[in-house]
Steps between C-alpha positions, in 0.01 A plus 500: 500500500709799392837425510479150631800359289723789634804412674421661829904467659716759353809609594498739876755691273248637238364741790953612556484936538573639187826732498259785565359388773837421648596865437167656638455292824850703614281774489291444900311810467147533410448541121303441135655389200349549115626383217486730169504483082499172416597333804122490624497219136803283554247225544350508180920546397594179630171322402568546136893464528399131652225448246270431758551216708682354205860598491723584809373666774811667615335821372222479787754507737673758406240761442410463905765734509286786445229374771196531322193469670436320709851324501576758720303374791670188517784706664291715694605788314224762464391686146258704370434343137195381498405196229157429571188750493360330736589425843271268745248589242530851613619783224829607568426846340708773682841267567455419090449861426764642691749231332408589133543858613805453682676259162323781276742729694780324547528487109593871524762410702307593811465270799268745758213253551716218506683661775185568678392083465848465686663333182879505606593268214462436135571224301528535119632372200670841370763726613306806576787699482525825767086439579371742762595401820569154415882316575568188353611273797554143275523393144538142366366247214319234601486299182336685219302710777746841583385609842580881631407573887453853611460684779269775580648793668225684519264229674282604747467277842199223518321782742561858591352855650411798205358790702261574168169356419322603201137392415354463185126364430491415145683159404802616245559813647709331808747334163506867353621635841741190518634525149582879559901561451436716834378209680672316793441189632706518779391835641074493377248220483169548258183287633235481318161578638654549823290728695588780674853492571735764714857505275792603804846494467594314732757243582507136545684199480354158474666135572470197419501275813332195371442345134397133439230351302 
C-alpha cells in the first residue's frame, strides 16, 4: 500500500530537458559526461534548501542541471558516475575503482583517466579556472544552483587501436603502471593477467558502424 494516496497525474512538463541537456544533445557524437566537486551532491543541496518535501520544490528542479545519476539516463546521455555498489546484484568493482581514481586525479587538475572513460564533458558548480585541457563551453544560474559545462579537449574516442600491450599478473600493479606520469592511454593498454601477449606497433583504425541498445 506504499504510496496509495499519491497523486499519480503530474504534470508531462516535470520530465522538460534541463538547459544542459539542451546544450549537450547539440553535441551527436559519441560521448561520457561526469560531474565534479560538489555537483555529484546538489541533491542533498536542494533537499535541505526545500526542507524536505515541505517548502518549495523549485530547488529539485533546478539541481537536474548538473545530471546526477541517474537523471542522466532519462536523456539518454551516457556517464560514468556510478551511485550504487551494486549493480544487478553484481559488484561493480573495476568501473567504481577506476572512477575514484580518475576524480582522485582530476583534483590535481588532471583529467587522463577521464579522457580514457571518453568523458568529453563536465559539469560543475565552480569555475575551474585555466584546468588542464578543459574549455568552458556554457555558464548560467539556474536558481540558487550555478552550473559550469566544460569540454574535454583531451578526450579520447569511445574505442580506438594502441599498438602496446603490457601485462601485469599481480592486481595493483596494472593502477601503478596506469598512474605513471609516463603513461598513455591512447598509445598503451595494461591487462591484467592477460597471458602471453605480442606488443607491435602497428596501426589501426576502428569505426563505429552500429550503436543501439
Amino acid at each position: 500500500y506504499f504510496g496509495y494516496p499519491f497523486n499519480t497525474v503530474i504534470p508531462l512538463s516535470y520530465f522538460d530537458p534541463p538547459k544542459s541537456v539542451q546544450f549537450l544533445k547539440k553535441d551527436t557524437s559519441l560521448y561520457r559526461i561526469r560531474m565534479l566537486d560538489n555537483a555529484q551532491n546538489s541533491w542533498e543541496e536542494a533537499w535541505k534548501a526545500a526542507g524536505g518535501w515541505r517548502g518549495s520544490l523549485q530547488a529539485y528542479f533546478d539541481q537536474r542541471e548538473y545530471l546526477t545519476p541517474d537523471i542522466n539516463l532519462l536523456y539518454r546521455i551516457p556517464a560514468t558516475s556510478i551511485i550504487y555498489a551494486l549493480s544487478g546484484h553484481f559488484l561493480v568493482k573495476d568501473p567504481a575503482v577506476l572512477d575514484a581514481i580518475a576524480m582522485a586525479e582530476s583534483g590535481g587538475g588532471d583529467f587522463k583517466f577521464f579522457s580514457l572513460m571518453n568523458v568529453k564533458y563536465f559539469i560543475s558548480e565552480k569555475d575551474l579556472g585555466s584546468a588542464n585541457g578543459l574549455k568552458l563551453v556554457d555558464n548560467y544560474n539556474q536558481g540558487n544552483f550555478p552550473v559550469y559545462i566544460y569540454e574535454n579537449t583531451k578526450v579520447l574516442p569511445r574505442v580506438f587501436f594502441v599498438g602496446k600491450a603490457t601485462n601485469v599478473n599481480t592486481s595493483g600493479d596494472d593502477i601503478k603502471i596506469m598512474l605513471a606520469t609516463d603513461f598513455s592511454p591512447a598509445n598503451e593498454v595494461v591487462i591484467l593477467n592477460g597471458g602471453d601477449l605480442v606488443s607491435s606497433q602497428g596501426r589501426g583504425e576502428i569505426k563505429i558502424t552500429d550503436y543501439q541498445d
